[in-house]
CHARMM internal coordinates of N, CA and C (Angstrom, degrees):
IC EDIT
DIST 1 N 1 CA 1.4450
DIST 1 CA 1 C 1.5252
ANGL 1 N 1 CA 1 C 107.92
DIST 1 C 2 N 1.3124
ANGL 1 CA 1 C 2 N 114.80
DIHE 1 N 1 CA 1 C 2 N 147.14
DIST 2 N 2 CA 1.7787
ANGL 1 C 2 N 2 CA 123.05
DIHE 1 CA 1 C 2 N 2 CA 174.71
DIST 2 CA 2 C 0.8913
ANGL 2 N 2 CA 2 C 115.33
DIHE 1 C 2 N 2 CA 2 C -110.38
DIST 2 C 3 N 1.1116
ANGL 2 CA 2 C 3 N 128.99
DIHE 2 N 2 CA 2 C 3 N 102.70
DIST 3 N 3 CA 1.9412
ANGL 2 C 3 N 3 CA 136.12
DIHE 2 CA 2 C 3 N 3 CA 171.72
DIST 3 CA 3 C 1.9577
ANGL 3 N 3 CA 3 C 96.57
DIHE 2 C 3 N 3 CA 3 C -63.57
DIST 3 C 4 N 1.0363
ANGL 3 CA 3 C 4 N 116.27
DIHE 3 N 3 CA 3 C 4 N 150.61
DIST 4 N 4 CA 1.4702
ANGL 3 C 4 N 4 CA 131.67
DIHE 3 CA 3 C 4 N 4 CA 163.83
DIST 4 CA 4 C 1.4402
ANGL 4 N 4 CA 4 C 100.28
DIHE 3 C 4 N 4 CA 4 C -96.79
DIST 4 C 5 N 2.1270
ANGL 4 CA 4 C 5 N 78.52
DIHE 4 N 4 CA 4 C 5 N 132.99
DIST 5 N 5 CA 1.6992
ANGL 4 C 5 N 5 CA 75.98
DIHE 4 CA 4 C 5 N 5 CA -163.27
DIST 5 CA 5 C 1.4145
ANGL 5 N 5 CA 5 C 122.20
DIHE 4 C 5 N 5 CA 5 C -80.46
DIST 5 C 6 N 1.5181
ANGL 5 CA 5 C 6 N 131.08
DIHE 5 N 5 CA 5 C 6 N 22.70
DIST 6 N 6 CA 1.3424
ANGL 5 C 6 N 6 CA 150.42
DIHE 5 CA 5 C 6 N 6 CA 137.61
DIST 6 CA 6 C 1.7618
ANGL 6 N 6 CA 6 C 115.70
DIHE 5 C 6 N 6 CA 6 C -23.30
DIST 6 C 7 N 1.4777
ANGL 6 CA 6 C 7 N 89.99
DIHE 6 N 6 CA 6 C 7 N -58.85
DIST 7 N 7 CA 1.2684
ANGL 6 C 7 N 7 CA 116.85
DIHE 6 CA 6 C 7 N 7 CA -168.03
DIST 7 CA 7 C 2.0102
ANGL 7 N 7 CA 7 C 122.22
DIHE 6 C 7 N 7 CA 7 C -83.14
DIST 7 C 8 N 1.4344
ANGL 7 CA 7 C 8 N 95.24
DIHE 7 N 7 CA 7 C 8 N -1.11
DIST 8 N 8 CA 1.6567
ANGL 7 C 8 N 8 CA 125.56
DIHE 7 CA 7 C 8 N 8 CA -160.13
DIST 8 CA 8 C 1.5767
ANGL 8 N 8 CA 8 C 93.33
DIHE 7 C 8 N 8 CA 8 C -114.46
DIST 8 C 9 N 1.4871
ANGL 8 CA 8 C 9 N 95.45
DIHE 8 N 8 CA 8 C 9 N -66.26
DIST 9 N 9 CA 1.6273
ANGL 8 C 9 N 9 CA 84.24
DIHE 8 CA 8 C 9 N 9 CA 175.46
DIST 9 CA 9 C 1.7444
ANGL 9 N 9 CA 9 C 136.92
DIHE 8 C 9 N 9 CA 9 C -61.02
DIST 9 C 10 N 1.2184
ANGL 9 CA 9 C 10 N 89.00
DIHE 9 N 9 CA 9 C 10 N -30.29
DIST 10 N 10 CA 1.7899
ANGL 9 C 10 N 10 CA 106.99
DIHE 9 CA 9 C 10 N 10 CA -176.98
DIST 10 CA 10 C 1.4981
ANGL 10 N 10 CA 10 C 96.23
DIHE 9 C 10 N 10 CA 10 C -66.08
DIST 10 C 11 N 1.7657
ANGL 10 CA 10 C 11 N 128.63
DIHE 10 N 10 CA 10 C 11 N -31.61
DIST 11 N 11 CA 1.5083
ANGL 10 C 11 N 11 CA 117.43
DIHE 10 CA 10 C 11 N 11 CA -156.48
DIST 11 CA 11 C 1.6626
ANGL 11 N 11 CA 11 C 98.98
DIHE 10 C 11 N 11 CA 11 C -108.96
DIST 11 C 12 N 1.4358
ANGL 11 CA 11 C 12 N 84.93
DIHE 11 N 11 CA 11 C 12 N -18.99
DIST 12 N 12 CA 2.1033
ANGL 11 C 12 N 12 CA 78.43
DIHE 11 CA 11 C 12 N 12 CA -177.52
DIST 12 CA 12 C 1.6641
ANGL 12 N 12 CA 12 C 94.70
DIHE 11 C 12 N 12 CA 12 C 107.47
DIST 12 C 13 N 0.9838
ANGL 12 CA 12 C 13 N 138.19
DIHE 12 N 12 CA 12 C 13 N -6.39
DIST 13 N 13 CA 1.6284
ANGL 12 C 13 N 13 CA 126.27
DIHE 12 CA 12 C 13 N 13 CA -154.33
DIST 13 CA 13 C 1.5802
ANGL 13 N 13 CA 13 C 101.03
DIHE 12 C 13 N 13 CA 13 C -81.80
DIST 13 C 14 N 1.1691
ANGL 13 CA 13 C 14 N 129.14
DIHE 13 N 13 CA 13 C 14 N 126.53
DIST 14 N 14 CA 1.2486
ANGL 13 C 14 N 14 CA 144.98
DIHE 13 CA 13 C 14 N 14 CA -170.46
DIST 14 CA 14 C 1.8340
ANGL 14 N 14 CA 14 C 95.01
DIHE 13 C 14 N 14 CA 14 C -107.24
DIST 14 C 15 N 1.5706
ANGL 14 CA 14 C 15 N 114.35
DIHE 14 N 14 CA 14 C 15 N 176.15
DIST 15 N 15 CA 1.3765
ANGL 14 C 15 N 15 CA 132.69
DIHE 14 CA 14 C 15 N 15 CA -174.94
DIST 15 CA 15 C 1.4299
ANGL 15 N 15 CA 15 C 97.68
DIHE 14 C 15 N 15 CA 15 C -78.25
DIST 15 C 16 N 1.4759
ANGL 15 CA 15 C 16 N 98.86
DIHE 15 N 15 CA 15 C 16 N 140.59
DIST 16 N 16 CA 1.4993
ANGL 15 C 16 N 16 CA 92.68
DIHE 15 CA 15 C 16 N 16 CA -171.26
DIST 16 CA 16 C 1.3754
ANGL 16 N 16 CA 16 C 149.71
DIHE 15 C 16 N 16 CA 16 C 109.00
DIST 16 C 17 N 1.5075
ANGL 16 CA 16 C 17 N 86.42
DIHE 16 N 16 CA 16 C 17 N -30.09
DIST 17 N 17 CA 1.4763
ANGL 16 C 17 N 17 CA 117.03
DIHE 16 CA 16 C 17 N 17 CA 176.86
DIST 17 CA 17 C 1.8093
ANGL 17 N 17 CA 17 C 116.78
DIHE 16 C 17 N 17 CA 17 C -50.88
DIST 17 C 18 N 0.8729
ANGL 17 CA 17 C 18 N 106.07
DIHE 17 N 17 CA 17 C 18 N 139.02
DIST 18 N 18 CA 1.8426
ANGL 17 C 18 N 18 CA 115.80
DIHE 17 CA 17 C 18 N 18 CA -177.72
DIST 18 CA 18 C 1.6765
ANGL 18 N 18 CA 18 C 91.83
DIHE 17 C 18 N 18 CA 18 C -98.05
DIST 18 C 19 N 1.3874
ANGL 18 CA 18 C 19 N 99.37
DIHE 18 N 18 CA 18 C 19 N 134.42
DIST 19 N 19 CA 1.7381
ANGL 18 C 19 N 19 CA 121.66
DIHE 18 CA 18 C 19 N 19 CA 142.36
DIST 19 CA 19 C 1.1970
ANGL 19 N 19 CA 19 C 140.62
DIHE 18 C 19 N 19 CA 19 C -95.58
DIST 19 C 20 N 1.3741
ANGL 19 CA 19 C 20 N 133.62
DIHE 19 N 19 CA 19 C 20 N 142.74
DIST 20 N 20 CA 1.6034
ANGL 19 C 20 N 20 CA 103.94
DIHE 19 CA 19 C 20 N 20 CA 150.69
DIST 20 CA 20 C 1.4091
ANGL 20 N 20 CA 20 C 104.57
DIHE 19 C 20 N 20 CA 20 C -117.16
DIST 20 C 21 N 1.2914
ANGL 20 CA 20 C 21 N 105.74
DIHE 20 N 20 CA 20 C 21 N 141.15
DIST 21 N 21 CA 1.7103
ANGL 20 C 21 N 21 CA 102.68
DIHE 20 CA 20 C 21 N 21 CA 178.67
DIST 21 CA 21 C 1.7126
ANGL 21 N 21 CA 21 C 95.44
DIHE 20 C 21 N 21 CA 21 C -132.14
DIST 21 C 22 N 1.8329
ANGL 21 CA 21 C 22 N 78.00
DIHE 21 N 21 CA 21 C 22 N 147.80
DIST 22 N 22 CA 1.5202
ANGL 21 C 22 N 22 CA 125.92
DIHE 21 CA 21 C 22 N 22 CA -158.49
DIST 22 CA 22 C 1.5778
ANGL 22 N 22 CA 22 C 87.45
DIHE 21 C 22 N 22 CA 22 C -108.52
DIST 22 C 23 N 1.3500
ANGL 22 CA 22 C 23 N 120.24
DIHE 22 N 22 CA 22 C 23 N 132.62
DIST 23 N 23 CA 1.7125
ANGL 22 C 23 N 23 CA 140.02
DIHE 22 CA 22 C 23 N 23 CA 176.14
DIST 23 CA 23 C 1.8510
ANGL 23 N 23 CA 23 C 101.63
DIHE 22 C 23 N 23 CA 23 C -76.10
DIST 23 C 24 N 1.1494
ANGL 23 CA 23 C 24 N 144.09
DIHE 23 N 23 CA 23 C 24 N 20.32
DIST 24 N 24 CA 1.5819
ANGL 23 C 24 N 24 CA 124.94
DIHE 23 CA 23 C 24 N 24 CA -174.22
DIST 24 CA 24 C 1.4664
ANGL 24 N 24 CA 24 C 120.67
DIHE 23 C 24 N 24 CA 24 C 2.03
DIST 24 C 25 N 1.1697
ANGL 24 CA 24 C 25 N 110.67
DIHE 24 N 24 CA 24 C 25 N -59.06
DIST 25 N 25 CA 1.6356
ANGL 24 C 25 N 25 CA 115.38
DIHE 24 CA 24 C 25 N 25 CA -164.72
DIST 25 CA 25 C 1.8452
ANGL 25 N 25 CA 25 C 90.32
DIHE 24 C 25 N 25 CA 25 C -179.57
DIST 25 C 26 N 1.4762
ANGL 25 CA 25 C 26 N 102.96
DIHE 25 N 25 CA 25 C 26 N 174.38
DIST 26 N 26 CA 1.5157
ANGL 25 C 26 N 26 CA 100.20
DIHE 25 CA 25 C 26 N 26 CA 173.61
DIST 26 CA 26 C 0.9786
ANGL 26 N 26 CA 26 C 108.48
DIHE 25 C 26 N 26 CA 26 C -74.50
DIST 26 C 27 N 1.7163
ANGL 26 CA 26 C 27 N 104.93
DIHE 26 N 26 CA 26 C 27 N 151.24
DIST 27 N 27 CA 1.9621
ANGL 26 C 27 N 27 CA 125.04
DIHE 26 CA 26 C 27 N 27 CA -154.19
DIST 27 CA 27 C 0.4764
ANGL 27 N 27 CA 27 C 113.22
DIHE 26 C 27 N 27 CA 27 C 39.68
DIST 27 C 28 N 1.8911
ANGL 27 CA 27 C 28 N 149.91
DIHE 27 N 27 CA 27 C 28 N 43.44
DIST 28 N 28 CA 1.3921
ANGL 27 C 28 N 28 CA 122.54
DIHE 27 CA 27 C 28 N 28 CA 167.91
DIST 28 CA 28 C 1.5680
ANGL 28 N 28 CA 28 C 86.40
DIHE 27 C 28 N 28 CA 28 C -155.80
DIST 28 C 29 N 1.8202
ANGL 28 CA 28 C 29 N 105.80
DIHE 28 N 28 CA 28 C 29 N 115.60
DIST 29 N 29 CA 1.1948
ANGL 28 C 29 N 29 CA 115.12
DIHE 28 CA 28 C 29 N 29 CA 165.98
DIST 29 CA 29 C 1.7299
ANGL 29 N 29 CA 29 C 126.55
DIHE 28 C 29 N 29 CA 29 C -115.37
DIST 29 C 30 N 0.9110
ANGL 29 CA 29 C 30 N 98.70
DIHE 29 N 29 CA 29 C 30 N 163.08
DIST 30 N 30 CA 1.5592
ANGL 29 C 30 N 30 CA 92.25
DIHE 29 CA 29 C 30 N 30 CA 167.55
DIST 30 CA 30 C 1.5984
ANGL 30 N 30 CA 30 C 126.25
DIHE 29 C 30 N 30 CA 30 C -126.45
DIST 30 C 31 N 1.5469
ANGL 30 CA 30 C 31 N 131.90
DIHE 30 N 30 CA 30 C 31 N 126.28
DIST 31 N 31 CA 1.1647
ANGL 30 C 31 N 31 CA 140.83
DIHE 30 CA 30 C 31 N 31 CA -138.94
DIST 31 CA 31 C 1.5511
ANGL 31 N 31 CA 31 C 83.67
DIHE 30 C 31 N 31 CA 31 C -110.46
DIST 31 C 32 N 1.5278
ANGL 31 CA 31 C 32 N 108.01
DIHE 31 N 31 CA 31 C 32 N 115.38
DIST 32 N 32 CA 2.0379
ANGL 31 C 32 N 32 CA 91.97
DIHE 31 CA 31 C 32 N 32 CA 150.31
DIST 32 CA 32 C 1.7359
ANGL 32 N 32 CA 32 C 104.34
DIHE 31 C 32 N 32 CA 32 C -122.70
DIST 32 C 33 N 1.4324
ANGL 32 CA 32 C 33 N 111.05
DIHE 32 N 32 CA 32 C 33 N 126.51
DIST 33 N 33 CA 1.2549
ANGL 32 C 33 N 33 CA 82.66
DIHE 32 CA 32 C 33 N 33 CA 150.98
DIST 33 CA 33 C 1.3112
ANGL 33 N 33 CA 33 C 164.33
DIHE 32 C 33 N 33 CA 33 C -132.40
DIST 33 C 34 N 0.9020
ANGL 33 CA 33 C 34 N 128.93
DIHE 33 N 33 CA 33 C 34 N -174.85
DIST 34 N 34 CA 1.5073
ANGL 33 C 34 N 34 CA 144.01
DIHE 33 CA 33 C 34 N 34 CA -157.75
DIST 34 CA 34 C 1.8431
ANGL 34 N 34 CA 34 C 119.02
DIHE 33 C 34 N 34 CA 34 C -42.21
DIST 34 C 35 N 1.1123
ANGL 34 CA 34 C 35 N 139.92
DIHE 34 N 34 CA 34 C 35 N 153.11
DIST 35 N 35 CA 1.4285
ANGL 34 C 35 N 35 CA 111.41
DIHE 34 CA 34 C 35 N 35 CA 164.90
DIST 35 CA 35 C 1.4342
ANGL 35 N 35 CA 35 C 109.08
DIHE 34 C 35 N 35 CA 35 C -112.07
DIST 35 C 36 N 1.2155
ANGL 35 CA 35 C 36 N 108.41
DIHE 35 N 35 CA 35 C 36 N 110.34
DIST 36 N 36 CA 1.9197
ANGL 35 C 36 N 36 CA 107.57
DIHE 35 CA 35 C 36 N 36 CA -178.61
DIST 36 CA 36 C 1.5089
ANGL 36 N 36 CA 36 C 112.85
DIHE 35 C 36 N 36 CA 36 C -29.45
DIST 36 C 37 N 1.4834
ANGL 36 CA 36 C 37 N 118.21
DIHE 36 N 36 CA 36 C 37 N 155.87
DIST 37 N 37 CA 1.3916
ANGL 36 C 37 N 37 CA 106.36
DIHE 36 CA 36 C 37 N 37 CA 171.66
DIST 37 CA 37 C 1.7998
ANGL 37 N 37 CA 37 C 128.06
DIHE 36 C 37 N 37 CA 37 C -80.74
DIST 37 C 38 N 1.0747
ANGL 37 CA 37 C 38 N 110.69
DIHE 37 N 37 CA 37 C 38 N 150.88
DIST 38 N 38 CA 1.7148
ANGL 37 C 38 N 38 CA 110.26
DIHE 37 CA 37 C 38 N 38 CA -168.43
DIST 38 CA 38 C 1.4745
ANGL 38 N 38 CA 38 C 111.84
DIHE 37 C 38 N 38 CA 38 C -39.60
DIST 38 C 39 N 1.4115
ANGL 38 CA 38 C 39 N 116.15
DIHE 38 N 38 CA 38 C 39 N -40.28
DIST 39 N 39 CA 1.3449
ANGL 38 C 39 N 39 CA 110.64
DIHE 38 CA 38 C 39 N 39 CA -172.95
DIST 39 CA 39 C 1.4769
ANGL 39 N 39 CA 39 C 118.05
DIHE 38 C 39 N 39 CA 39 C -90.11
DIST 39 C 40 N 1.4388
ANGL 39 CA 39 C 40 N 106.96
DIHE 39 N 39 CA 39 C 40 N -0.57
DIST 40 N 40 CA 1.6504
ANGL 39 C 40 N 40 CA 110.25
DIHE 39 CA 39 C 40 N 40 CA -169.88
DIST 40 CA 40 C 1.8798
ANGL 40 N 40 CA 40 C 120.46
DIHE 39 C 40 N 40 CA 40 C -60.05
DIST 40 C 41 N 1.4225
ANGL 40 CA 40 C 41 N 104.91
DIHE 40 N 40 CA 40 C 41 N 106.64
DIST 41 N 41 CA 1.1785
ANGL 40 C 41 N 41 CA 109.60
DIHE 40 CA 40 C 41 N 41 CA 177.02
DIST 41 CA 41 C 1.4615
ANGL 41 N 41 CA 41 C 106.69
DIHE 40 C 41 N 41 CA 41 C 121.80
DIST 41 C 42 N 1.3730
ANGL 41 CA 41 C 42 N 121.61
DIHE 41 N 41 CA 41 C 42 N -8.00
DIST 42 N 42 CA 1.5692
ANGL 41 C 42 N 42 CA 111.39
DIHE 41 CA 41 C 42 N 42 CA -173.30
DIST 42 CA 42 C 1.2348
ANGL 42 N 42 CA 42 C 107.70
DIHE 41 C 42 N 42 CA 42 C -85.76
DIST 42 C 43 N 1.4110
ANGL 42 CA 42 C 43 N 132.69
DIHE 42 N 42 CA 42 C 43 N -3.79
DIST 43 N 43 CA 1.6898
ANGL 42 C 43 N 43 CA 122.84
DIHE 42 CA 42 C 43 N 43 CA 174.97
DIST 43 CA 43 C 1.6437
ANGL 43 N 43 CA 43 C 99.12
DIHE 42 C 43 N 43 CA 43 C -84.54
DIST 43 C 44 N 1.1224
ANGL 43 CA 43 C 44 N 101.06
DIHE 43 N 43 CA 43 C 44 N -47.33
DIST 44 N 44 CA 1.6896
ANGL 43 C 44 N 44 CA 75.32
DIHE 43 CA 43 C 44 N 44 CA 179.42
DIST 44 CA 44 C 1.7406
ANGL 44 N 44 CA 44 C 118.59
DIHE 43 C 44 N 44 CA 44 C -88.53
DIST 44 C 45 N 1.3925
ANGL 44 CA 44 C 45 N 113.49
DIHE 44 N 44 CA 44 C 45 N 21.98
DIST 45 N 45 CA 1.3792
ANGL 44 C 45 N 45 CA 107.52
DIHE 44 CA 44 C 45 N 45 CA 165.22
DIST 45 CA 45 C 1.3552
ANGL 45 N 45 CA 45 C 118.55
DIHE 44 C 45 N 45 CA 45 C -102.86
DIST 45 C 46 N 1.2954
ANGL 45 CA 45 C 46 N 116.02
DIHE 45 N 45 CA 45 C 46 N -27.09
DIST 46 N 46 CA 1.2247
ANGL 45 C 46 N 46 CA 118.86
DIHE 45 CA 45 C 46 N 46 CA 130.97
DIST 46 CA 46 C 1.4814
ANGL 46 N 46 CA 46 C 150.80
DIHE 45 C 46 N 46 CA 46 C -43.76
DIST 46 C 47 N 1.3038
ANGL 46 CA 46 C 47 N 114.11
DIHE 46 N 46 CA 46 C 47 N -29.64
DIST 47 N 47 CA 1.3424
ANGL 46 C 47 N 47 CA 118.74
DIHE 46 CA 46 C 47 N 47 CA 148.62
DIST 47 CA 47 C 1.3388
ANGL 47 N 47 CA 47 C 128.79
DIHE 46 C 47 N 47 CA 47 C -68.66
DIST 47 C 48 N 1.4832
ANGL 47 CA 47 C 48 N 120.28
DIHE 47 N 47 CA 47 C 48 N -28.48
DIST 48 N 48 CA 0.6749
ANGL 47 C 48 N 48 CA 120.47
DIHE 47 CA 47 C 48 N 48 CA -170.62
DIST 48 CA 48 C 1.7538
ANGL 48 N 48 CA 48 C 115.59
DIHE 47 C 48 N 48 CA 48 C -85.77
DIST 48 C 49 N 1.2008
ANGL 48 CA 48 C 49 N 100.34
DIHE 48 N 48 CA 48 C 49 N 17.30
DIST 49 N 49 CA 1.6189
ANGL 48 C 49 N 49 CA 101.78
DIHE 48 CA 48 C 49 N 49 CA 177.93
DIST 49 CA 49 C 1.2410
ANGL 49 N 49 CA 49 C 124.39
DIHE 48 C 49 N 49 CA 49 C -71.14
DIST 49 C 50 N 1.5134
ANGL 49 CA 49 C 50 N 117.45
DIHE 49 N 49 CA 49 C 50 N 141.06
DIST 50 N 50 CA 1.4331
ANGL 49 C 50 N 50 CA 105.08
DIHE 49 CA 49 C 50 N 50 CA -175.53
DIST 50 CA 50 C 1.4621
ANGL 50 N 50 CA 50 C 118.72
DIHE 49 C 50 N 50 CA 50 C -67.19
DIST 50 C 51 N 1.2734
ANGL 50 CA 50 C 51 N 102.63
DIHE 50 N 50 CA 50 C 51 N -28.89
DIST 51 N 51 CA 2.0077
ANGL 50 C 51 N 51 CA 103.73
DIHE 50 CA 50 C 51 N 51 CA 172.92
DIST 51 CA 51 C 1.1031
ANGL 51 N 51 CA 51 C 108.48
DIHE 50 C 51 N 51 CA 51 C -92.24
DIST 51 C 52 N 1.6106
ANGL 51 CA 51 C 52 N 105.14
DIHE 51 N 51 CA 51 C 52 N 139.35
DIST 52 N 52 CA 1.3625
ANGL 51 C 52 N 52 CA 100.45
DIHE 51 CA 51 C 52 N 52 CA -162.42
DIST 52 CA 52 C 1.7233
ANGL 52 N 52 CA 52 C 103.42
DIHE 51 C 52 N 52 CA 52 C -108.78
DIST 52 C 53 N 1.0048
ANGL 52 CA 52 C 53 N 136.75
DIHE 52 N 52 CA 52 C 53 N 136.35
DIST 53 N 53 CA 1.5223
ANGL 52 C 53 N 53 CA 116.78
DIHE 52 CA 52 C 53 N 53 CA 175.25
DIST 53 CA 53 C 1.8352
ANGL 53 N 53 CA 53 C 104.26
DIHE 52 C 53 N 53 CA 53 C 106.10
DIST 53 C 54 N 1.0994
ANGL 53 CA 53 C 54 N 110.13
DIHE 53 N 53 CA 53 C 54 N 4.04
DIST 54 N 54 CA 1.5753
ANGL 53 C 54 N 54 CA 120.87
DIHE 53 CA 53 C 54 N 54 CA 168.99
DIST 54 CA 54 C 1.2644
ANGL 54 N 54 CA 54 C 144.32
DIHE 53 C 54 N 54 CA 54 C -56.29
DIST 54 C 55 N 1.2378
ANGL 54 CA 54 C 55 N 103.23
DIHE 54 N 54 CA 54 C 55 N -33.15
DIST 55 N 55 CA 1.3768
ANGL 54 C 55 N 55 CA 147.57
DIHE 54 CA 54 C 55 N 55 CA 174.49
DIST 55 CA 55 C 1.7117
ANGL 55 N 55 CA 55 C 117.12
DIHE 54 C 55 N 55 CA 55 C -67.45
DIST 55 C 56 N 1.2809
ANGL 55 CA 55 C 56 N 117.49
DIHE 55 N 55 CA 55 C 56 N 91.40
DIST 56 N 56 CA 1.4846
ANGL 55 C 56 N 56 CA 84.38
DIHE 55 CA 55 C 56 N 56 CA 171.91
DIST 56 CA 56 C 1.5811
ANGL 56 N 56 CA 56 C 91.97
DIHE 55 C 56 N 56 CA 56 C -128.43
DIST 56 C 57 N 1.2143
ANGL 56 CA 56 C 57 N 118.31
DIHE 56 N 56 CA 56 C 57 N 168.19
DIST 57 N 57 CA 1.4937
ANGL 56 C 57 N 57 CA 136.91
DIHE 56 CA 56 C 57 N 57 CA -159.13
DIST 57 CA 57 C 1.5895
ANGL 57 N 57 CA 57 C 86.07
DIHE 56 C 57 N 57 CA 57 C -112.43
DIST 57 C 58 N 1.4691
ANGL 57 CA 57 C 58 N 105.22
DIHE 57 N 57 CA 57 C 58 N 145.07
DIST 58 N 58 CA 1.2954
ANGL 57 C 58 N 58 CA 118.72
DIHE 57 CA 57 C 58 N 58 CA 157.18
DIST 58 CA 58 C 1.3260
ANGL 58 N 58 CA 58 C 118.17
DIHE 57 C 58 N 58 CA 58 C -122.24
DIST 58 C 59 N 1.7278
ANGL 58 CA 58 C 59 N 102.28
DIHE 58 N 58 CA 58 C 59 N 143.99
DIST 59 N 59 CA 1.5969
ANGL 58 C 59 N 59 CA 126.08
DIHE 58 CA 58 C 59 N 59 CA -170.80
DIST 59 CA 59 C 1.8664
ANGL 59 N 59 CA 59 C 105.77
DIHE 58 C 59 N 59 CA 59 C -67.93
DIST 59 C 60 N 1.4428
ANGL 59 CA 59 C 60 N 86.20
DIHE 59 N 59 CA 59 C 60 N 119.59
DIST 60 N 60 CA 1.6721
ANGL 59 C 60 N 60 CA 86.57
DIHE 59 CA 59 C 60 N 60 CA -166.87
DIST 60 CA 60 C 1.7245
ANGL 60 N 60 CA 60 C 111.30
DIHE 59 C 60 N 60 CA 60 C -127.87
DIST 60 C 61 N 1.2443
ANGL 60 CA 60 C 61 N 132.87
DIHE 60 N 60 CA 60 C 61 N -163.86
DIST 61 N 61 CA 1.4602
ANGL 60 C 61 N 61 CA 122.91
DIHE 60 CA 60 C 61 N 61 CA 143.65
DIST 61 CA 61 C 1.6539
ANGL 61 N 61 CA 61 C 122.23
DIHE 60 C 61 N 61 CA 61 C -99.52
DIST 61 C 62 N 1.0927
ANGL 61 CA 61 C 62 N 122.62
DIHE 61 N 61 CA 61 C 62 N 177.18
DIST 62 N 62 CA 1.4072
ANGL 61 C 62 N 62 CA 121.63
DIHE 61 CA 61 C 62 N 62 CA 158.81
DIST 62 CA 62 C 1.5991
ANGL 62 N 62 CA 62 C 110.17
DIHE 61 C 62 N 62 CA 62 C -58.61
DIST 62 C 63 N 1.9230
ANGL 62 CA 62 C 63 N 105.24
DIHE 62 N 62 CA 62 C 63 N 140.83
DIST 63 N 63 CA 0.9590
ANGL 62 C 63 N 63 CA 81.79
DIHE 62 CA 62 C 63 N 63 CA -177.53
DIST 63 CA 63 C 1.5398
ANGL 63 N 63 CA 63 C 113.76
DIHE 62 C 63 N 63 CA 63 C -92.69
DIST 63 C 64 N 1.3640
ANGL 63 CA 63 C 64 N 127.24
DIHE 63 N 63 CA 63 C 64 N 45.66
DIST 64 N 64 CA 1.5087
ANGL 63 C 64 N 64 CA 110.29
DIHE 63 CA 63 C 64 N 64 CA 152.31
DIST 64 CA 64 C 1.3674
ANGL 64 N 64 CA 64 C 116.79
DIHE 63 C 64 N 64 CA 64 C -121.99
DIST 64 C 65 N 1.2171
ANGL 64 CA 64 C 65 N 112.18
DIHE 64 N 64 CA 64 C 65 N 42.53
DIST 65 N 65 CA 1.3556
ANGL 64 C 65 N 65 CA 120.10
DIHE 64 CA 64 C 65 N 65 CA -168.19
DIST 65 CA 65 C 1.5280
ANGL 65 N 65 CA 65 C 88.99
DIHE 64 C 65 N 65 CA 65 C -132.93
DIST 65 C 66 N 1.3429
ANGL 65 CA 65 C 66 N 137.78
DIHE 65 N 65 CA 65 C 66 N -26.51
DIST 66 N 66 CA 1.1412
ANGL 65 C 66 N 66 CA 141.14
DIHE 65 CA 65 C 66 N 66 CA 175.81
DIST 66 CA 66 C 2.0943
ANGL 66 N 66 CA 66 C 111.89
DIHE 65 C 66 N 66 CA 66 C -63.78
DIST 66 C 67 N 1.5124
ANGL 66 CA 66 C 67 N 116.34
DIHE 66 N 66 CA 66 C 67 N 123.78
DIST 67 N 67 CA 1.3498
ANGL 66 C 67 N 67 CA 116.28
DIHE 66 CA 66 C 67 N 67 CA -153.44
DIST 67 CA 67 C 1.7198
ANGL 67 N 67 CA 67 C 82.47
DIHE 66 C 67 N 67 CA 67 C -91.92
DIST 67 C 68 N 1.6131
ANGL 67 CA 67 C 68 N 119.68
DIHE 67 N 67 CA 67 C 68 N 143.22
DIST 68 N 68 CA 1.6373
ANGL 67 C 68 N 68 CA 111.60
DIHE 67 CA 67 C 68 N 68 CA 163.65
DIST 68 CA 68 C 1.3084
ANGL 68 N 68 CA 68 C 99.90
DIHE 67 C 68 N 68 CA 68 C -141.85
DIST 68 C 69 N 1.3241
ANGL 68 CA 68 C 69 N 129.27
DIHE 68 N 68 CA 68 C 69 N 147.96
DIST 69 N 69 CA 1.3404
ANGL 68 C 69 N 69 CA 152.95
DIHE 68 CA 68 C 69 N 69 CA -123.43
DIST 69 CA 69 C 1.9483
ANGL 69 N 69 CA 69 C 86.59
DIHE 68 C 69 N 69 CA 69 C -98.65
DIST 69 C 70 N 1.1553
ANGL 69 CA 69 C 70 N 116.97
DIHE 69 N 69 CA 69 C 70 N 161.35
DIST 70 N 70 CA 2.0557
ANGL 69 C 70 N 70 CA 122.65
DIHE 69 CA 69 C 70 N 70 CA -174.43
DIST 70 CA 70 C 1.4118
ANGL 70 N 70 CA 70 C 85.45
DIHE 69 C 70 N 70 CA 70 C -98.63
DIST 70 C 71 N 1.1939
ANGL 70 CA 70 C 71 N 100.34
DIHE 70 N 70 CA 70 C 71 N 117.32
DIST 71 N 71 CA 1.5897
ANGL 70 C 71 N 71 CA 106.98
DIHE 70 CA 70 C 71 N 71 CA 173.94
DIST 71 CA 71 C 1.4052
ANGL 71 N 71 CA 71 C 102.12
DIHE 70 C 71 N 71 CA 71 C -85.65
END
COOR INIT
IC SEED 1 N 1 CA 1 C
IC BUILD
């Protein structure tokens, strides 16, 4: 589907964007959309780093196994 980009700029909707569409009746739908998930895109922005090997992970527990004090 092609939004006019009238209709793109006024809502914010960038390339890419997810829908879900709802059937109303015949010809008449309704578009909501979606909110990407929080992490979507960080593996490959991370790959995409120019240094490679930057990254190091630290040795941790799960975090529900980790005890934190009753605030």
């Amino acid at each position: 589907m092609v939004l006019p980009a009238g209709l793109r700029d006024q809502d914010g909707v960038g390339p890419g964007q997810e829908f879900e569409i709802e059937r109303l009746e015949r010809g008449v739908y309704r578009f909501t959309a979606t909110e990407p998930p929080k992490n979507r895109g960080l593996v490959n922005l991370l790959l995409a780093c120019p240094e490679k090997d930057w990254f190091v992970g630290l040795d941790s527990e799960p975090i529900d196994q980790i005890d934190t004090p009753n605030l």
